[in-house]
Every structure is written in structure tokens, then in C-alpha cells.
C-alpha positions in Angstrom: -16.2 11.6 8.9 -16.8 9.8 12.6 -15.4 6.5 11.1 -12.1 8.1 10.5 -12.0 10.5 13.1 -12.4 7.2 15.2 -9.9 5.5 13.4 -7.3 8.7 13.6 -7.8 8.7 17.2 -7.6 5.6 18.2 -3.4 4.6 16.6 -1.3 4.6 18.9 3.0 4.3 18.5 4.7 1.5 18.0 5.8 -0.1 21.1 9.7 0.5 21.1 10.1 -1.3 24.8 9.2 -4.8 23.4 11.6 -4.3 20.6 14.4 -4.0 22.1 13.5 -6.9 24.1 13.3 -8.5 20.6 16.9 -7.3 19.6 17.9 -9.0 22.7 16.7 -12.6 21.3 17.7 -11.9 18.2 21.3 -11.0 19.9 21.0 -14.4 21.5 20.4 -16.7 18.8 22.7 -19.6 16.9 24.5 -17.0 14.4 26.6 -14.2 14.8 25.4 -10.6 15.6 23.3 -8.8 13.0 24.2 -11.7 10.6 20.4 -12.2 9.0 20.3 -8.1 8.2 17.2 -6.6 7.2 15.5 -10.1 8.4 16.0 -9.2 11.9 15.3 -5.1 12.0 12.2 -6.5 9.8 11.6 -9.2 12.7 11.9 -6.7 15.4 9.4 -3.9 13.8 6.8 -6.7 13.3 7.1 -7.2 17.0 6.5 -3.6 17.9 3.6 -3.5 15.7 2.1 -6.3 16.5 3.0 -6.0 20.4 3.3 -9.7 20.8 7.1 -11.3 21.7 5.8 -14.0 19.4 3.8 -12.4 16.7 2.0 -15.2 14.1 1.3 -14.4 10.4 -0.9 -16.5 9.9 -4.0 -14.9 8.1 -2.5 -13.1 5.7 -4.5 -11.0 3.4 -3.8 -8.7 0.4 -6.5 -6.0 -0.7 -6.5 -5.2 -4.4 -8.8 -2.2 -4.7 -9.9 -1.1 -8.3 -11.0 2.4 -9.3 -11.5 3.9 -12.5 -10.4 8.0 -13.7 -11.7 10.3 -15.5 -7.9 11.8 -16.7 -8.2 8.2 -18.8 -9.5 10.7 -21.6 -6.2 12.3 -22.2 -4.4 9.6 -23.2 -2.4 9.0 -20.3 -2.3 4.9 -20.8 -2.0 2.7 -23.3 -5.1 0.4 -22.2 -8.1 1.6 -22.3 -10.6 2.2 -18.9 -12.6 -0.8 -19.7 -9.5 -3.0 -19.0 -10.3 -2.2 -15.1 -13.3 -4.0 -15.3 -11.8 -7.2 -17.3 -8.8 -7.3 -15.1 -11.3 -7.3 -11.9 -12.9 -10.2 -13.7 -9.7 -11.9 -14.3 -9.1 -11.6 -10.8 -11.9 -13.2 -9.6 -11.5 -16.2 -12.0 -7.8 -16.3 -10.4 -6.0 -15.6 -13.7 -4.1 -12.7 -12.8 -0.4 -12.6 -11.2 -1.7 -11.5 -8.2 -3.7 -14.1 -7.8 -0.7 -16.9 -8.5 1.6 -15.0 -6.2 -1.0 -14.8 -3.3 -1.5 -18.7 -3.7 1.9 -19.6 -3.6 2.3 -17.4 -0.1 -1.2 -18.7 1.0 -2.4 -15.0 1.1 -6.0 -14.9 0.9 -7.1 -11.8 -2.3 -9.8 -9.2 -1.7 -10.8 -7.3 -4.6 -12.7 -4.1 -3.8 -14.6 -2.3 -6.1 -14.4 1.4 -5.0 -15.1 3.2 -8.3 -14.9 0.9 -11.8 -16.6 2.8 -14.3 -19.5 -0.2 -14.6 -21.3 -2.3 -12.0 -20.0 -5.5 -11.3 -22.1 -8.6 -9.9 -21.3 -9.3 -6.7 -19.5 -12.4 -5.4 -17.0 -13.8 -3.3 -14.1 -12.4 -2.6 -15.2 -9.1 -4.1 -16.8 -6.2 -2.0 -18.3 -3.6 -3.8 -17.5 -0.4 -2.2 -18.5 2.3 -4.7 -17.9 5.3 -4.3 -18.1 6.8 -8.2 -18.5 5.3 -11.4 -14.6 6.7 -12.0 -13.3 10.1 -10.9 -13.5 13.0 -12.7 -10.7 14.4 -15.3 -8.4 16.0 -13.2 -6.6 17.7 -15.9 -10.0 20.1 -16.2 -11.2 20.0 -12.1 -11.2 18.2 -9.1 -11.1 14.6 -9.0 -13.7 14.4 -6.7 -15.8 16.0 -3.6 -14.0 16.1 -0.5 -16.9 14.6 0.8 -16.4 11.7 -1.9 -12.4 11.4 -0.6 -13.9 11.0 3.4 -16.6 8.4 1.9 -13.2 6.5 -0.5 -10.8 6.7 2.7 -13.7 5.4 5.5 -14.8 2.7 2.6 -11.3 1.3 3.2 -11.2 1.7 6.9 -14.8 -0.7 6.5 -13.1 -3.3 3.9 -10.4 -4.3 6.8 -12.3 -4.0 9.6 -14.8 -6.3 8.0 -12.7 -8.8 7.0 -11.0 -8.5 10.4 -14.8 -9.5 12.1 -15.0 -11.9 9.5 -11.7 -14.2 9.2 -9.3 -12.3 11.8 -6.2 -10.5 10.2 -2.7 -10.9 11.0 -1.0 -9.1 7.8 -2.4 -7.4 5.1 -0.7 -5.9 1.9 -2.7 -3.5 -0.5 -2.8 -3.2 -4.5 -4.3 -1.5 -6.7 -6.0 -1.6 -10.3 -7.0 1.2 -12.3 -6.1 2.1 -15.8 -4.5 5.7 -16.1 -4.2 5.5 -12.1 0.0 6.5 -11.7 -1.3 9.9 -13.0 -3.3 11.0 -10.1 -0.6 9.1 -8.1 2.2 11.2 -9.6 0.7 14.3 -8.8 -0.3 13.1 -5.6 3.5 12.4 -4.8 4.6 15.9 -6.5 2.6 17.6 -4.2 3.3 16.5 -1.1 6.7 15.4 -1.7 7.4 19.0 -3.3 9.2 17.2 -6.1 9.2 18.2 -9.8 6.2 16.5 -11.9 8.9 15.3 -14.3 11.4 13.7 -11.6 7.8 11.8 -10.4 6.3 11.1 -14.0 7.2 7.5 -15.5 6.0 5.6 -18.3 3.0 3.7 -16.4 1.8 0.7 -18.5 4.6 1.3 -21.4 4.2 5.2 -22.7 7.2 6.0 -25.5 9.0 9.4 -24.8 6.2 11.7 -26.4 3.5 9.8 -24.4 5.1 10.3 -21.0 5.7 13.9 -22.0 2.0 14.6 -22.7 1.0 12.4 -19.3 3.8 15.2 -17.5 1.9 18.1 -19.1 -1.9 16.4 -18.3 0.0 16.7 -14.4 1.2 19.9 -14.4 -2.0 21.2 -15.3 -3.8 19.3 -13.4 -2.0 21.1 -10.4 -2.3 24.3 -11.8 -6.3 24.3 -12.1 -7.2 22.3 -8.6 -4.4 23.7 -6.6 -4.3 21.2 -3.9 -2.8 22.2 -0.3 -0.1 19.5 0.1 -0.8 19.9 4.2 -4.2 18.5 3.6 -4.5 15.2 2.6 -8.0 14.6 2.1 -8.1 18.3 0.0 -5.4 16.3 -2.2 -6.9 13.4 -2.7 -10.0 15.5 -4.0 -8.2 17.4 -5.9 -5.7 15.0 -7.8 -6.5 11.4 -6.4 -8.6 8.0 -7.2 -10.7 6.4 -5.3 -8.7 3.4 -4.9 -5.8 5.8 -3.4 -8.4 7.0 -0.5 -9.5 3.5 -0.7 -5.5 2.1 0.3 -5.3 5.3 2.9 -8.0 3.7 4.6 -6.9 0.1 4.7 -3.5 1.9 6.3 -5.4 3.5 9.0 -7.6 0.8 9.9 -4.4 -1.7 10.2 -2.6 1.0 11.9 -5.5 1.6 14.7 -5.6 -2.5 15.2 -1.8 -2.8 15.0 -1.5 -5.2 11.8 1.9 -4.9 9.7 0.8 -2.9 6.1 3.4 -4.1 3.4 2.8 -1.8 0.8 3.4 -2.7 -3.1 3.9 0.1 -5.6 3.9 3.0 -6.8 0.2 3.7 -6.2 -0.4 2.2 -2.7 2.9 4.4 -1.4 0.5 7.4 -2.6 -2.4 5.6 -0.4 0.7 5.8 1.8 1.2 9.3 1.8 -2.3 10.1 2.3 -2.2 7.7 5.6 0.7 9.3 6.6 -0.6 12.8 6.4 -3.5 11.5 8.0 -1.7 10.2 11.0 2.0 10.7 11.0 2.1 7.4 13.6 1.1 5.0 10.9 4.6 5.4 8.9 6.0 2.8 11.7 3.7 0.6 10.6 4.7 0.7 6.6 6.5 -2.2 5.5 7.6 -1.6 1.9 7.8 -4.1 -0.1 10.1 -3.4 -3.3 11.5 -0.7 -5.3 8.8 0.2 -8.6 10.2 0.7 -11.5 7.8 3.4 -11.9 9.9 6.6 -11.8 9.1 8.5 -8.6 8.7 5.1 -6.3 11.8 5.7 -4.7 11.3 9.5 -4.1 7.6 8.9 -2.3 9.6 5.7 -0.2 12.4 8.1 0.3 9.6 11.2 1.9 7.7 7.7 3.7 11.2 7.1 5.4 11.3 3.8 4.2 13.7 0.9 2.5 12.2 -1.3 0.5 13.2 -5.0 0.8 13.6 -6.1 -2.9 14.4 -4.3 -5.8 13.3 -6.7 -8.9 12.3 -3.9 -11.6 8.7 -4.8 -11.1 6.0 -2.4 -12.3 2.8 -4.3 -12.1 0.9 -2.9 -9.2 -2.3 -5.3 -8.2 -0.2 -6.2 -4.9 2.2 -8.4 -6.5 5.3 -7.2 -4.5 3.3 -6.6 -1.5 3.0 -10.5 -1.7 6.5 -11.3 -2.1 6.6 -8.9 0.7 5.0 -10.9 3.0 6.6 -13.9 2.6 9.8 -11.7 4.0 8.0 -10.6 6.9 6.5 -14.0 7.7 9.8 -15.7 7.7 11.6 -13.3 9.7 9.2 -13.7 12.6 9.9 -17.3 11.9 13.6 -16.7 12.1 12.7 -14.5 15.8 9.8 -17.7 16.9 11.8 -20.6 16.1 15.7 -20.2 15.9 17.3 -21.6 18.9 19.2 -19.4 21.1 23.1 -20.2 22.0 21.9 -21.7 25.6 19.0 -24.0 24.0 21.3 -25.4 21.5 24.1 -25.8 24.0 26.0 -24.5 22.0 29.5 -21.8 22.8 29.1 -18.3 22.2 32.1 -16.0 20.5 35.1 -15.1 23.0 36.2 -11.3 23.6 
């Protein structure tokens, strides 16, 4: 519990002064006003996170933390838990779409094991950060102890502020992979979002219509047995969470406390999200979210987050994959801030009136 009372303490706001110092270049450079959008408010966040007039995105990094869950047993996914572990593996051999997207934005993949239901050798590029072999089925008790949901949120805070020690860290983005994992997530977003389990319930890896229905009753009772208080966070990710989820929280925090930009991917790292931001209402300004899921309830978490995502391409993956494409946003509109000329440099005459 020190790690994160450490962390929590130690996140400070935003800096809002240096901003609109940003706005001001931004204002000044070889286009019109406002013309680049979203590029430039994105530009201009990155530059009160980072509290640098020139911020580099250099080391990029994307955490892809794995977890298994016990609520696998009711039939909430197609796939069953095992795939967790082969898709881990796949991962480390490179195969996976994560790992093609992170190469093509030269974003270096961490896969952390947090809570796979089997143990996995260790080996480069994966940490092994186990908490559980899985949760428990939270459609008949608690996920976990809260004293497991400290240990899966303070595992995450000690993945990035290793890798930080290590490499140095400019940007991250987190992922997930766990089989049956937008379950826990969907009742993590009814309950603190207050929204109905069926308005937050999609079809995850590919349920038909009966599928999704039982995956919407395995959530309602789920709530109904553990009860989680939706103004504790760590009581709801013991209750109703993963490991990986905590895991995500963590990753947040620690970015937060060390002012790194957090693009955020899915459906399941915005409810890592919403434990973060329970945690520490101050880490929401440092949220960049990266797309809109496909995953039915995505937009109402984003929506509670305050946040807009910056692509919308129907995606439903998870593993990080939009938190990659992400990045690539957020590095070019720095780029766009760093290395656009202003109207002066260029010599060039500004609009009249």
C-alpha cells in the first residue's frame, strides 16, 4: 500500500501556464488558426503533461498486460482461458497485431504477466508480475482480496517505473489480454459509471444474441452478490475486476506521477482508466484516448473519463492496437508544434483584419 500511497501523492496537475504558451505557437505558425484541429489541442495537452515547450516522443512504449478470470466458466467468450497463454506466446514470437503495429510506429512491446492461469518462462520483453493464477468467478464472489487489487495496482506502478530506470520513457500506451476479460470490465464501468449492465454489455470476442444475454445476466449477478461501492476503486476492482485492470490502473498512476502522456486503447484499459481516475481524479488530464471500441459501453466509460477519442475505426481487438495508432497521432502533433515554421521564420505575410 506505500508504493501507491507514494504514487497518489506524488501527481501533480497539468501545467495549464505552459499551454497556453503553446497555443500561442501554435497561433503563430504557417497555416491558419485552429486549421490542424484536434492535432493542435492534442499538441498542446502533450505539452502540459510533459511540461517541456518542446516535448520529444521518442521512447515510446506500449504495455500489454495479460490476466486470466475465473467468470471464464460461464461461458462468457467464445475462446477458451488457455488462449491467454498462446496469445502471450504469440506475442513474444512477434506474431500478433500488436506486435506489427508497435513495429511500424517503432513502439517498443512489454508484455506483463499479472495473472495467466499457468506459469510462463521468463524472457525478454516479458515481466512476470503475478499476482494469481486467474481471478476468481465473480458471478459466485469477489474477484479477488483487496489486498490482491493493492498488490495488481502497485505491480503496474513497478512495470513502468522499471522500464522508466531501465530505457527512459517518453509515452506509453497500455493493452490488455485476457480471455472473458470485457466482463469484469463491463461491470466495472456499470458501477461506477451508474449505467445499465445492458447499455455496457457487448458481444466481446463475437457472442450471438443469446450469448451476450447470458454474459448480461453472469454481470448482473455478479453485482448483486459482491456489491461493490462505486466510490471505492480498489473495493471494485476486488469485487468485479482482473488483475490486468489493477495492472493498467497502475501503469496510469505511475505515468501520471512522472508526467508521461497515457494513450489508452479499449474497452478494458478505459476500465484501468476508471480505476486510475478514482484513484486520483488528476490523472484524467493525462488520458489520451486513442479510438472509439466497438465494444458496446467504450463510448459511455470515455464519455464519464471526459474524453474524445481520436479515431473511430470499429476496432475491437484490445492488446494495445489502437493505443498504437494512438501514438503515432500524438507523436506527430508535437512534431507539427517542434518543427512547423512560424509566419516570421518563414517570412512569410500573416492574414489582414
Amino acid at each position: 500500500m506505500e508504493t501507491l500511497k507514494r504514487t497518489l501523492e506524488e501527481i501533480k496537475p497539468i501545467d495549464t501556464q505552459l499551454m497556453e504558451e503553446a497555443q500561442e505557437r501554435l497561433n503563430n505558425l504557417t497555416k491558419p488558426k485552429g486549421s490542424l484541429g484536434r492535432l493542435e489541442e492534442l499538441a498542446r495537452r502533450i505539452v502540459g503533461i510533459t511540461k517541456r515547450k518542446s516535448p520529444s516522443l521518442n521512447k515510446k512504449v506500449i504495455f500489454t498486460i495479460a490476466s486470466d478470470h475465473g467468470v471464464t466458466e460461464e461461458k462468457v467468450s467464445l475462446f477458451p482461458q488457455e488462449v491467454t497463454a498462446q496469445m502471450v506466446e504469440n506475442f513474444l514470437r512477434g506474431g500478433a497485431a500488436i506486435n506489427v503495429l508497435a513495429r511500424g510506429v517503432g513502439a517498443k512491446v512489454i508484455v506483463v504477466d499479472m495473472g495467466v492461469a499457468r506459469d510462463l518462462t521468463p524472457r525478454p520483453n516479458l515481466v512476470i508480475k503475478k499476482v494469481g493464477y486467474g481471478t476468481e468467478n465473480i458471478a459466485k464472489g469477489p474477484a479477488m482480496s483487496r489486498e490482491e487489487a493493492i498488490e495488481a495496482v502497485e505491480a503496474g506502478i513497478d512495470v513502468f517505473e522499471e522500464e522508466l530506470k531501465r530505457q527512459g520513457i517518453d509515452i506509453i500506451g497500455i493493452g490488455d489480454m485476457g480471455i472473458g476479460n470485457t466482463t469484469p470490465s463491463s461491470a466495472i464501468v456499470s458501477c461506477i459509471t451508474g449505467s445499465r449492465v445492458e447499455d455496457v454489455t457487448g458481444r466481446g470476442t463475437g457472442m450471438d444474441d443469446e450469448g451476450v444475454r447470458n454474459k448480461i445476466r453472469v454481470i448482473k449477478r455478479a453485482l448483486r452478490i459482491n456489491r461493490p461501492d462505486p466510490e471505492d476503486p480498489l473495493d471494485v476492482l476486488a469485487k468485479v475486476g482482473g488483475y490486468e485492470i489493477g495492472g493498467l490502473a497502475g501503469c496510469i498512476l505511475a505515468a501520471a506521477k512522472h508526467r508521461v502522456p497515457v494513450v489508452i486503447d479499449g474497452f478494458i484499459s478505459t476500465a484501468g482508466a476508471l480505476i486510475a481516475t478514482k484513484l486520483s481524479s488528476l490523472t484524467k488530464d493525462y488520458l489520451i484516448a486513442a479510438h472509439r471500441s466497438a465494444e458496446k459501453g467504450h463510448q459511455i466509460a470515455l464519455e464519464h473519463l471526459g474524453q474524445i477519442p481520436l479515431l473511430d475505426l470499429n476496432m475491437r481487438l484490445g492488446e494495445g492496437t489502437g493505443a498504437a495508432l494512438g501514438i503515432v497521432l500524438a507523436e506527430l502533433s508535437v512534431k507539427i508544434l517542434t518543427e512547423m515554421a512560424t509566419f516570421e521564420e518563414a517570412e512569410i505575410s500573416r492574414e489582414e483584419g
